[in-house]
N, C-alpha and C positions, 0 to 999 in steps of 0.2 A: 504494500500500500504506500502511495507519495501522501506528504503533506497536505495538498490539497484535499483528496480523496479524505484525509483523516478530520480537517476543515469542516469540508461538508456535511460528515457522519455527524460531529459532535450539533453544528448548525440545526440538524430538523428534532434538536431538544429544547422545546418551544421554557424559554425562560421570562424569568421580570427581568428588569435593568433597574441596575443600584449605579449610584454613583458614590464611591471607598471615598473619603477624607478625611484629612487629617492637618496639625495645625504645627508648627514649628517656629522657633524664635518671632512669633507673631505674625507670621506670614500662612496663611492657608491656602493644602495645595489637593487637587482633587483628579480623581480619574473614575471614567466609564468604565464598568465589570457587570459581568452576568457570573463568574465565578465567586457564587457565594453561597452556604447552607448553614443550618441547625448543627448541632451537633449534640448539644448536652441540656437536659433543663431542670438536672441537680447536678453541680452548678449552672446555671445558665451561659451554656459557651455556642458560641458561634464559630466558621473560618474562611477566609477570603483568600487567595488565590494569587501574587503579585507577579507577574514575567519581570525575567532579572534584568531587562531592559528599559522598562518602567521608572520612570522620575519618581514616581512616590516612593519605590521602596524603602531607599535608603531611608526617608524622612518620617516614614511608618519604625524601620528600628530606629532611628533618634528619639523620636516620639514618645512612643510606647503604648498610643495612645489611633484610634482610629473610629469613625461613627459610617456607618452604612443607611443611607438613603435610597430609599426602594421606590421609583420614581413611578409618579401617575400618568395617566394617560396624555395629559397636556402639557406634558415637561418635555417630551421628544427632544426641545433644543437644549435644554441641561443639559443630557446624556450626551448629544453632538459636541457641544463645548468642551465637555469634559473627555471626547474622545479625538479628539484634535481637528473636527471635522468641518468646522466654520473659519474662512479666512481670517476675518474680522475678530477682533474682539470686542468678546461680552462680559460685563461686569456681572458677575451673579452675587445675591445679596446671602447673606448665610445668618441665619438664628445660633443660639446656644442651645443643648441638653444637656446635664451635666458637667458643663464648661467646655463642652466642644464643640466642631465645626457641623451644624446642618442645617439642607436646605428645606426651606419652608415650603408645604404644599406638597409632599414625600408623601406615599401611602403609607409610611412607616419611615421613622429616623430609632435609630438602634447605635447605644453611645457603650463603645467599649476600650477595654485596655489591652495590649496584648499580655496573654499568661502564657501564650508559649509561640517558637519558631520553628519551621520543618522546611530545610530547605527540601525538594521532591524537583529533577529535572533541569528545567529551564525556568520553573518557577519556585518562589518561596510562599510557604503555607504557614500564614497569621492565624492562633486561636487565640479568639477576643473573649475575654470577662464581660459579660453584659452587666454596665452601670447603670442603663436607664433606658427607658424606650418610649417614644408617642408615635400616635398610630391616628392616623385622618382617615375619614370616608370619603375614599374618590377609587376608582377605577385603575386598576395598574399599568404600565406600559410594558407591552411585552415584545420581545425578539426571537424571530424565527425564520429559519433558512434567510440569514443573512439581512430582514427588513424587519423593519418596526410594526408591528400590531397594537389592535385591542382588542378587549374582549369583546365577543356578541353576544347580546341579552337575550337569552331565549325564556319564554313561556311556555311555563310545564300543562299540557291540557289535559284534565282528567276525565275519560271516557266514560 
C-alpha cells in the first residue's frame, strides 16, 4: 500500500474537527486535528495526536498544558485558519476555561494538562488531564473523504 492509498482508507472515517490549542509565554498558538479520542473517565483522560512537523508540538511540551475545541457546524473557517488554508489572515478571538486558550461557539471546549507523552511514528501522542469542560448546543462540523460536512436531521416516522 502507498501513502496515498493509506490517506484515503483513514479519510472515509467520517470524524468532528477540533481545533488543539494551547498558550505559551503569552502568545496562543492553534492547529486543525481530527486526531482526537476518550480514553479514560476514572480519571478523566483524553489524547491528541501531534505530526513531529507540527508548530505546536514543541509548544504543547513547553506548555504542559493544551484545550481541544470541537468545532460547530458554522466554524468551517476556524478549522481553515487553523489548518493553514486561508491566505489572509484572520484574527480569531479566544475565551478562557480554566485559564486556557478556547474558542467561543465550540460544541465542546475541553481544558487539559498533559499527564503523559508517547512518542508513536511520525507523531507524538498527548494524554490530557481533563481540568474543565463547557459544552454548547449547536450542531458539529464534520470531515469526510477529504471535505467538510454536517449532519442531516432526519425524522424518525413511526408506523
Amino acid at each position: 500500500m502507498d501513502d496515498r492509498q493509506f490517506r484515503q482508507a483513514m479519510g472515509k472515517f467520517a470524524t468532528g474537527v477540533t481545533v488543539i490549542a494551547t498558550e505559551l509565554e503569552g502568545e496562543i498558538h492553534g492547529m486543525t486535528a481530527n486526531a482526537f479520542m476518550s480514553v479514560s473517565l476514572d480519571p478523566k483522560l483524553i489524547v491528541i495526536s501531534i505530526g513531529e512537523k507540527a508548530k505546536i508540538l514543541n509548544k504543547i511540551k513547553e506548555s504542559k498544558i493544551f484545550t481541544v475545541n470541537i468545532l460547530a457546524a458554522d466554524q468551517q473557517e476556524h478549522s481553515m485558519i487553523f489548518a493553514g488554508q486561508l491566505k489572509e489572515h484572520r484574527e480569531v478571538a479566544f475565551e478562557r476555561l480554566d485559564g486556557k486558550p478556547v474558542i467561543p461557539g465550540s460544541v465542546a471546549q475541553v481544558a487539559c494538562e498533559v499527564s503523559a507523552e508517547h512518542v508513536e511514528g511520525d507523531h507524538t501522542l498527548f494524554i490530557g488531564k481533563v481540568t474543565d469542560i463547557h459544552l454548547s448546543d449547536a450542531e458539529p462540523l464534520i470531515f469526510y473523504s477529504g471535505k467538510y460536512r454536517s449532519l442531516e436531521k432526519l425524522e424518525t416516522v413511526i408506523i
